[in-house]
N, C-alpha and C positions, 0 to 999 in steps of 0.2 A: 238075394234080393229078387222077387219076384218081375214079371215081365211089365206089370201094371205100375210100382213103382219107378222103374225105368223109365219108364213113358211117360209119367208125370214129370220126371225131373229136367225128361230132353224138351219137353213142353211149355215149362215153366220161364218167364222173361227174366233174365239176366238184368241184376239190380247196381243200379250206377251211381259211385259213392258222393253221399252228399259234402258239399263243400260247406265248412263253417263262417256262413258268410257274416251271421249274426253275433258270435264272438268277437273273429277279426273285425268288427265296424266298433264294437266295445271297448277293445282295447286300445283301438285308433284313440277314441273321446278320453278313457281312462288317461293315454297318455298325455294327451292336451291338455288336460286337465287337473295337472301338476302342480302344487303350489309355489312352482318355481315359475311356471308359465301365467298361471294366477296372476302373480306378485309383477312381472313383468308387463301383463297388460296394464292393467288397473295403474301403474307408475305412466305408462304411455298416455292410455285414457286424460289421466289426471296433466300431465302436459299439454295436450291438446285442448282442455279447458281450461288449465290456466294463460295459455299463451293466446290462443286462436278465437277463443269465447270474444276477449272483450277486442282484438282488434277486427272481428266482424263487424261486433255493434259498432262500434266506431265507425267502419264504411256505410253500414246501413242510416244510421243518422245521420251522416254529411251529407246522402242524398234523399234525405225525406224532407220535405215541408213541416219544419216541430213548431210554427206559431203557436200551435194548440195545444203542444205538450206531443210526445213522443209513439207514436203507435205501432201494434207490429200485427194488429187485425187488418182483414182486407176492409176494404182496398185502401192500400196502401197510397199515403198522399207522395208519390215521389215525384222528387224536382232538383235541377241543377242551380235553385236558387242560391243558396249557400256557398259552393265555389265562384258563382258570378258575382256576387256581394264582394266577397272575400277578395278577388283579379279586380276588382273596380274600384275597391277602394282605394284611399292616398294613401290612408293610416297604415295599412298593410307593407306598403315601400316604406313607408319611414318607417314601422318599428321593422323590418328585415334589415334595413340598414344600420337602425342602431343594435340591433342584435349581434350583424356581423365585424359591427367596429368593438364592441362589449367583446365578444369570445377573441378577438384578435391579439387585444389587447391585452385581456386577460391571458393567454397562452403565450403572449411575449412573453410576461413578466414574470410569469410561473419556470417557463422551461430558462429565460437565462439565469434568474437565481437557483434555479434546481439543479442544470448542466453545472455548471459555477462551483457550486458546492460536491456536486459529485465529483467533481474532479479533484479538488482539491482533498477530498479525503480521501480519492482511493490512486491519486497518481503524484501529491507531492507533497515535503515533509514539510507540512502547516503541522504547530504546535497541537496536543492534544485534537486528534481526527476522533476518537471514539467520543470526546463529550461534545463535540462539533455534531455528531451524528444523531447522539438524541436532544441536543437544541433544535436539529434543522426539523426532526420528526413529531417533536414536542406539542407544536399548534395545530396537530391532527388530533388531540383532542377537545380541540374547542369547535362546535358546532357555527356553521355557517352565519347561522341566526343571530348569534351570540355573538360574534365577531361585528358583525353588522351595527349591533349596538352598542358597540364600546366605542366601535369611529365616531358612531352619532354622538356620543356621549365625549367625544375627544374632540373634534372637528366637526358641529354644528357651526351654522356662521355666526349664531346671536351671541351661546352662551356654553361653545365646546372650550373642555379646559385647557386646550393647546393654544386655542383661538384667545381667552383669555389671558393665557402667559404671555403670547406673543405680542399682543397689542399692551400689554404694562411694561413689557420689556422694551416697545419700541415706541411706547407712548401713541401707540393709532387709535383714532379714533372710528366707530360705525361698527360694522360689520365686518364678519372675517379674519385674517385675509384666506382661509382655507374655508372649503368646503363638502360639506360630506353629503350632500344630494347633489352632485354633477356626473355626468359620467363618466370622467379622468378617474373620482374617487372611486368609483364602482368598482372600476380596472383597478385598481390599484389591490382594496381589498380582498375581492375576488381571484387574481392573480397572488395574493402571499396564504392565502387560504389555498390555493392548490398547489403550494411549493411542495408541502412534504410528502405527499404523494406523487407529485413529479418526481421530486428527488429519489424515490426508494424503486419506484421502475425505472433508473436510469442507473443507477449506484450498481445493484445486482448485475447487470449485464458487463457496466464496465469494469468489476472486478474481475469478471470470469473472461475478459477480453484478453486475448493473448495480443503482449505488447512488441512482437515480434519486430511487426511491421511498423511501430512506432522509432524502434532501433533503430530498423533500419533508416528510417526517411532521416534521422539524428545523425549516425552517422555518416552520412552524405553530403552533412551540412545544415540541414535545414534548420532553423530555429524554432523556438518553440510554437511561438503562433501557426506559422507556416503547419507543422506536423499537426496540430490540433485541425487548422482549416480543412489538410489537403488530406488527412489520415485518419485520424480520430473519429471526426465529426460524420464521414463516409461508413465507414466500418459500421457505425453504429445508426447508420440509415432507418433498419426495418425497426430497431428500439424505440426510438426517436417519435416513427410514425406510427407507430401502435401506442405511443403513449400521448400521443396529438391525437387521436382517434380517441383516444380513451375520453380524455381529459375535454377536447368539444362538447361529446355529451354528456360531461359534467357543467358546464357551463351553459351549453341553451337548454337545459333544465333548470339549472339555478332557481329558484323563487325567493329562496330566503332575503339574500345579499340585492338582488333587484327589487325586490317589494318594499326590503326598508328603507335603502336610501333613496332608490328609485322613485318610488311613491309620491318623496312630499317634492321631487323636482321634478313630477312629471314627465321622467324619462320610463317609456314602455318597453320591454323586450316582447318576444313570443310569450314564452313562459309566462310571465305576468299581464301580458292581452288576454290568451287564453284560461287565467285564473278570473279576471274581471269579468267576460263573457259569463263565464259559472257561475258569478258571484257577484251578482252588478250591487249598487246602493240601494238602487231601485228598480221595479220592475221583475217579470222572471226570467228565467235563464235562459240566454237561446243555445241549446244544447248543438243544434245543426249546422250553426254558424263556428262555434268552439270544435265542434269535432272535424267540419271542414280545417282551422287552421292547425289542430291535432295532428291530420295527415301533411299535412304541409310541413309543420317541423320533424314527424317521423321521417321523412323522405330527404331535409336538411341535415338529420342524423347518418342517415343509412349510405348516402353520398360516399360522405371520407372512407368507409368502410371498405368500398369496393377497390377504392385507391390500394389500400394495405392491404386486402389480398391478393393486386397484382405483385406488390412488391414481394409479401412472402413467397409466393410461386418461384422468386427466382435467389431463396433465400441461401443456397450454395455458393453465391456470389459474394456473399458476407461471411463465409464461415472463415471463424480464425485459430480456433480448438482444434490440437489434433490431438492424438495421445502422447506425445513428448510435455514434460511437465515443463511450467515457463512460471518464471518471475519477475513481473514488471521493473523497471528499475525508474526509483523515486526520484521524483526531479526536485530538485534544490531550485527553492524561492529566494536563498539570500536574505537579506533584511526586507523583504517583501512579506516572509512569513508573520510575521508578527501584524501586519498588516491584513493578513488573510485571516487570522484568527479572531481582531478585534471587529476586521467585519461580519462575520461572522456571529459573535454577541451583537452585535447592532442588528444584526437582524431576525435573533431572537427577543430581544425587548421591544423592537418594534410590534414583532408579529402576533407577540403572545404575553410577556411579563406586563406590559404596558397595557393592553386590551382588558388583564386579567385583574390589576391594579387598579384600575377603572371604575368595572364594577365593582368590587371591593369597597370602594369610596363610595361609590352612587347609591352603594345598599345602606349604608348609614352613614348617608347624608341627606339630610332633611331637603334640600334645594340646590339646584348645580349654579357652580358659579367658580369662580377662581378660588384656588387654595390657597389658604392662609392659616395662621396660627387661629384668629379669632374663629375660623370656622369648625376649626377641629375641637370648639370646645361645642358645638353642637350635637355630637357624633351622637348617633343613638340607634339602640338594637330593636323600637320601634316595627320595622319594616318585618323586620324579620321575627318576631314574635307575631305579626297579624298576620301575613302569607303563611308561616309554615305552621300556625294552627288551625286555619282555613280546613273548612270540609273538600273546598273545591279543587286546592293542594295535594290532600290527600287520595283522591280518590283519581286523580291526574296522575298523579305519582304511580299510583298504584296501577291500573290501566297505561303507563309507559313503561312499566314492569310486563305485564301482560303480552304487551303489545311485541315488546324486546324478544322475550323467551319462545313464544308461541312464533312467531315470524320466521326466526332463527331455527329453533325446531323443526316446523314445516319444510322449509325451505332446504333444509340438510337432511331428511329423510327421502324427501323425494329427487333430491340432486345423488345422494349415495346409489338408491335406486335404478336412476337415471345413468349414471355413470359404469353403474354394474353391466348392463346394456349396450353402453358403447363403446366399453374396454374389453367384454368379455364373449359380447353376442356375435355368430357368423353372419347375422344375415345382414342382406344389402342395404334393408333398413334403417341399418346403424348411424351411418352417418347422418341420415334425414332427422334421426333424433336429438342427434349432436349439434346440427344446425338450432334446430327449434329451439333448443333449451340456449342458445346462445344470442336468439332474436331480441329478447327484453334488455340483455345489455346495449341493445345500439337502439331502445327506442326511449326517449324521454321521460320520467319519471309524470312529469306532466302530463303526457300522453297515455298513461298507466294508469293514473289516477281519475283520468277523465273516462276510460272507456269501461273500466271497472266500476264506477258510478253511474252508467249508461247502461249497464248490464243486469248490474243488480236492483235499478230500476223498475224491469218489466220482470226479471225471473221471481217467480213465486218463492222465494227463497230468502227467508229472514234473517238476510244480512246488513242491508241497507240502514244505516242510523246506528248500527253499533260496531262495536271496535275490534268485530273479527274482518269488514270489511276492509280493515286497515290493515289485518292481520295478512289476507289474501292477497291483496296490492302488492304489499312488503314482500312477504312469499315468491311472490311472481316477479318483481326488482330482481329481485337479488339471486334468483337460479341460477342464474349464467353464474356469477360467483360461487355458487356452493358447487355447480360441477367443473366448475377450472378445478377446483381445489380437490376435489373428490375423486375426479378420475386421473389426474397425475397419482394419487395416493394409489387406486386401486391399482392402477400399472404397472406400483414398484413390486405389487408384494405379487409371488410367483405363482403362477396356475395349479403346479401340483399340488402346492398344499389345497388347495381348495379340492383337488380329484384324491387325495389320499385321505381325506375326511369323508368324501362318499363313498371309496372303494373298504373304509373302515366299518359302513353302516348306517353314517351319519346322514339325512335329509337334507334340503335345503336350509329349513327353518337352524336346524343345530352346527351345520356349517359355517354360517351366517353369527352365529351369537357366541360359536366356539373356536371358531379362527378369523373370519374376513373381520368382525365388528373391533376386539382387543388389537388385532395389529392396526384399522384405523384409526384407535381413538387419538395418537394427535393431529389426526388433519381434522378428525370431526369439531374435536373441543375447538380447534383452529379456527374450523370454519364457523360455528355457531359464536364464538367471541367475533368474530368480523361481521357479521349480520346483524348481533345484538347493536354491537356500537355502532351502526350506520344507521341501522332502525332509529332508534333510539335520537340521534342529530336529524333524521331526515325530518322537513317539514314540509316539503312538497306533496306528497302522500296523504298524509294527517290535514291538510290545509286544504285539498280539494275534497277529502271525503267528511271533512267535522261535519261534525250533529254536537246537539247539546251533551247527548249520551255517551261521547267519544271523545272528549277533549283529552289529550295527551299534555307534557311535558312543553313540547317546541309549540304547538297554538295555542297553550295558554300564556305562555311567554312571549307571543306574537300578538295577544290580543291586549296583553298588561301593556304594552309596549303601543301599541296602537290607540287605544283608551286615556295616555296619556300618565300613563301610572311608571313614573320612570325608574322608583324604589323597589317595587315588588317586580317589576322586569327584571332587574340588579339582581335582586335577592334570590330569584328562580333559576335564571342565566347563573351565580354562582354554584347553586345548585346541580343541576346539570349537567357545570362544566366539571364537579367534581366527581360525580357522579361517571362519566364520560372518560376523563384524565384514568381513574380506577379502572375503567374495563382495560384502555391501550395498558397501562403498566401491566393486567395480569396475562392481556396478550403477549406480549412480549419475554414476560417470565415462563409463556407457555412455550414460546418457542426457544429459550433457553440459550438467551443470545446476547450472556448478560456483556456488557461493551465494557473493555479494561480502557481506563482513562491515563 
């Protein structure tokens, strides 16, 4: 090598190696960019617009000025007019107070027949407990609505057929002596309507109670009340109050059960102040005065709430499971048993055979009145040849089909999703997601319906007036339910298989459709029959979002009923309720639980 080349090379600038900064930024985005990460935003997203969307709108309207109807251009009319209306007025004290003598009473009468019953079928030897079990669960398929109107149709004061037996039996003359527009009857109703879901969150728990500590308070002496008051009753504290928590915000939601008998005695709850504001006789709707008491009962909701999660915080306090196996020992009723049992059928023919009986008659019967031989020669199929060849029928029918499946769908696609998330994801986020998707359960169905039709008001978005805005509502109901149910599922089945299918080859998408989807299908099928059948009864939803384009199963049975059409109410309500009754039996064969009698 010459001298010259030498020199060029000691001369030449030593070259310093580039870093690939524009790869590694690539592969950073390719990774985010996953369709696993995909599928997890977009499930978030979509949370945060179904939960968060409509209760903004809701805040933003309780402090605008809507005389003129609702605007979200500036400048924006805002005013604390709507909350000072709302603190000033009387009517406000009076329906809070009837609202909280309504739920009071309703949740006496629900939890002592439902405690009642639980007990006796899973702590002492009452004659057949297994057909006890689905008597008591039996009037979970009749819809609220439809209950409503069998009382009116039993216990009107002019010309209900109990009221008529009663007064030929005692020779009274006038009115009465029962009533089904007062608000003793409300409670009454409203309370046997929430027995059998009382009774199934109270049953579950105290099967699985270990009767250790029952023993022992037994043999010490204590008699049976005693162990029930001072043992029992304590044990099953955080049950109790989580099913009082549940069961409130079933009750200051209610519309059905308050609208119908409520209405013609002029007895107002929340629920139905805030349906009248929506929806006056006359006039238009003051949207900012409704959504002020909106928040007012979300906040009467979310109360109890806080209570049960102090209690669960110190829910080690109650535990009574260990791993030693235990069996309760049946306590002997004596000749009492027979006595438990017959009560028992009494309070299935109250609850249900008789309501169902009811309309049965009222669907072919020309005119209500007392039953007699001479009337039953009237009997005629009438009602039920012109309702259920109605176009309006069917196309009702069919749009509560709609409404049912697509609800249910929605709502268990993104609760799976959602669930995937909080059972499976590291990040701190997790739990914030698990909250949100649990907010809709503690706010009002009324509340739901109202801010969702406040929403879809201003968004450019052609929802409003048809029956996917029913569909979204319902969706947004009942999340909290599709991920109770979805993420206890995801938690049983074990992480490996899910890493043994990607270290196979497998993507997310084929993970998902090749392991996670077949080991969930029965909580999925599970949880879409519990969404179907709640859709399907609910009329709180359906009732503040109708349009002419949207009428369903329950407001057009609200409006036959309202209209004064008492045969085609009958006729549809049996409809319904069969319709209804079908889905709980295939639930229940879904879960496979058939009961030996």
């Amino acid at each position: 090598m010459n001298g010259l080349a030498i020199l060029s090379d000691a001369t030449e600038t030593p070259r310093v190696a580039e870093r690939p900064i524009a790869p590694r930024r690539r592969r950073r985005v390719r990774d985010l960019l996953t369709g696993e990460n995909i599928g997890k935003t977009l499930a978030v997203l979509a949370l945060l617009y179904l939960v968060l969307g409509p209760i903004a709108m809701l805040l933003l309207a309780s402090v605008e000025d809507t005389t003129n109807g609702i605007t979200i251009r500036s400048p924006i009319p805002w005013s604390t007019e709507n909350f000072r209306e709302m603190f000033t007025e009387s009517e406000t004290y009076t329906v809070l107070l009837t609202t909280a003598v309504f739920a009071a009473g309703a949740l006496f009468v629900s939890f002592v027949l439902g405690l009642l019953f639980a007990w006796l079928v899973e702590r002492t030897d009452m004659p057949g407990p297994g057909l006890v079990f689905v008597l008591v669960v039996a009037p979970s398929g009749m819809p609220g609505l439809i209950s409503a109107i069998a009382w009116s149709l039993l216990i009107n004061p002019t010309n209900g057929y109990v009221n008529e037996a009663v007064r030929g039996l005692f020779g009274l003359q006038g009115e009465g002596p029962f009533n089904a527009y007062t608000l003793p009857a409300m409670i009454f109703v409203q309370g046997l309507a929430m027995v059998p879901l009382t009774f199934l969150l109270i049953t579950g728990s105290l099967r699985g109670m270990s009767a250790s500590f029952e023993e022992a308070a037994r043999a010490s002496g204590a008699p049976p009340a005693m162990v029930i008051r001072k043992v029992t009753l304590p044990l099953l504290r955080p049950v109790l109050l989580g099913a009082v928590v549940y069961q409130f915000v079933t009750v200051i939601e209610a519309v059905d059960i308050p609208l119908t008998l409520g209405m013609p005695g002029n007895i107002t709850v929340f629920s139905t102040h805030v349906y009248r504001i929506t929806h006056p006789a006359f006039g238009l709707p003051n949207y900012g005065l409704s959504s002020a008491y909106g928040i007012l009962l979300m906040l009467l909701a979310l109360a109890p709430l806080l209570l049960y999660n102090r209690i669960v915080r110190r829910s080690d306090e109650f535990a009574t499971v260990s791993g030693k196996a235990f069996r309760p020992r049946i306590l002997g009723l004596g000749r009492w048993r027979w006595v438990a049992f017959g009560g028992a059928m009494v309070y299935a023919l109250i609850s249900f055979v008789l309501p169902m009986l009811v309309l049965v008659v009222a669907s072919v019967e020309p005119y209500i009145g007392a039953l007699s031989w001479s009337q039953l020669q009237h009997v005629t199929l009438d009602a039920y040849r012109d309702t259920l060849s109605s176009e309006l029928f069917h196309n009702s029918l069919i749009d509560t089909l709609v409404m049912g499946v697509a609800s249910a769908g929605l709502a268990m696609v993104l609760s799976v999703a959602l669930s995937w998330i909080i059972v499976r994801s590291r990040s701190r986020y997790a739990p914030v997601v698990d909250t949100l998707a649990f907010v809709p359960h503690a706010i009002p169905g009324v509340v739901i319906g109202l801010a969702v039709l406040l929403l879809y008001l201003l968004l450019p978005i052609p929802l409003y007036g048809t029956i996917w805005i029913i569909v979204v509502a319902m969706a947004t109901q009942y999340l909290s339910l599709g991920t109770r149910l979805s993420s206890g599922g995801i938690a049983q089945i074990q992480k490996g298989l899910e890493e043994a299918a990607h270290a196979s080859g497998a993507g997310t998408a084929k993970m998902w459709w090749h392991v996670l989807l077949p080991l969930l299908r029965p909580v999925l099928l599970n949880g879409f029959l519990l969404i179907f059948l709640a859709s399907i009864k609910n009329l709180t939803l359906p009732l503040i979002l109708q349009s002419p384009d949207n009428v369903v199963m329950s407001t057009l049975i609200w409006h036959r009923w309202d209209y004064g059409d008492v045969s085609g109410a009958a006729v549809l309500s049996t409809v319904l309720t069969t319709v209804t009754v079908g889905a709980a039996i295939a639930l229940r064969r879904l879960h496979g639980s058939a009961v030996r009698i």
